[in-house]
Phi, psi and omega in degrees: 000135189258159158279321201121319154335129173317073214301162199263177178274312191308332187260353164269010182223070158241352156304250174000311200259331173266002175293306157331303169309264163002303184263348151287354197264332175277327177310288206319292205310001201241315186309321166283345209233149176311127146311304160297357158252197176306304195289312183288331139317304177298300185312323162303303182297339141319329164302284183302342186266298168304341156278008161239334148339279175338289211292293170322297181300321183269349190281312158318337189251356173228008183219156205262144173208090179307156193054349160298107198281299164345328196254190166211167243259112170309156166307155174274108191250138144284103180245220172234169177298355172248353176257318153356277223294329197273318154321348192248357172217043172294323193294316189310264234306318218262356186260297174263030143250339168289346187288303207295313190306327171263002188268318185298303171299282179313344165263006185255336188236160182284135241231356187248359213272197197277310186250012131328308168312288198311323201293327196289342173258349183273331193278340162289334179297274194337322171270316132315325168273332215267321178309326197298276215287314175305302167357279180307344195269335204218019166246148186254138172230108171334132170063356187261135171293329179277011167234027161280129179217000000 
């Protein structure tokens, strides 16, 4: 039943505030826990995953990728010719200067360390997506919905 009602901002950013919610919650559970069993690996790599989850859903919603079944489609906007381009491939550049910035941190921290681990797995996160949305522009997958064009 729709009532009619305004939706509230909490309930149009609620994907965002509990994937957030989530992925603080595996930072908390990792911060107290060994790194070195089992349970303290998964949590780190819970990290790296749900922090790509984050980056995906808000990175999709507010930057652009022309051709990209991942994105969704910029305004036709008057723009100038550098500015087009750079709005119709903002998700690429913001994937690969956010990308350098943890690639930047992990070669800046020691790769054996606790939260080391994690950077080395959000840049593996990272490098999926960015693979995703370059893919999707120019690869087909039978029967998948993000390759309907």
């Amino acid at each position: 039943m729709h009532t009619g009602r305004k939706k509230s901002f909490l309930h149009h950013h609620s994907l965002s505030f509990a994937t957030a919610a989530i992925l603080s919650a595996w930072i908390l559970l990792y911060s107290h826990s060994d790194s070195k069993t089992h349970l303290g690996s998964f949590f780190g790599n819970a990290i790296a995953d749900w922090t790509g989850l984050l980056v995906t859903v808000l990175a999709t919603k507010y930057f652009y990728e022309i051709g990209s079944a991942e994105s969704r489609r910029p305004p036709q906007r008057w723009l100038r010719p550098v500015a087009k381009l750079l709005q119709q491939h903002s998700l690429t550049i913001f994937l690969v200067i956010s990308g350098a910035f943890w690639i930047w941190l992990f070669a800046t921290s020691d790769p054996m360390s606790k939260w080391g681990q994690v950077v080395g797995n959000i840049i593996s996160e990272w490098t999926q997506i960015l693979g995703m949305v370059v893919l999707t522009k120019h690869l087909l997958e039978s029967h998948s919905k993000e390759s309907r064009r």
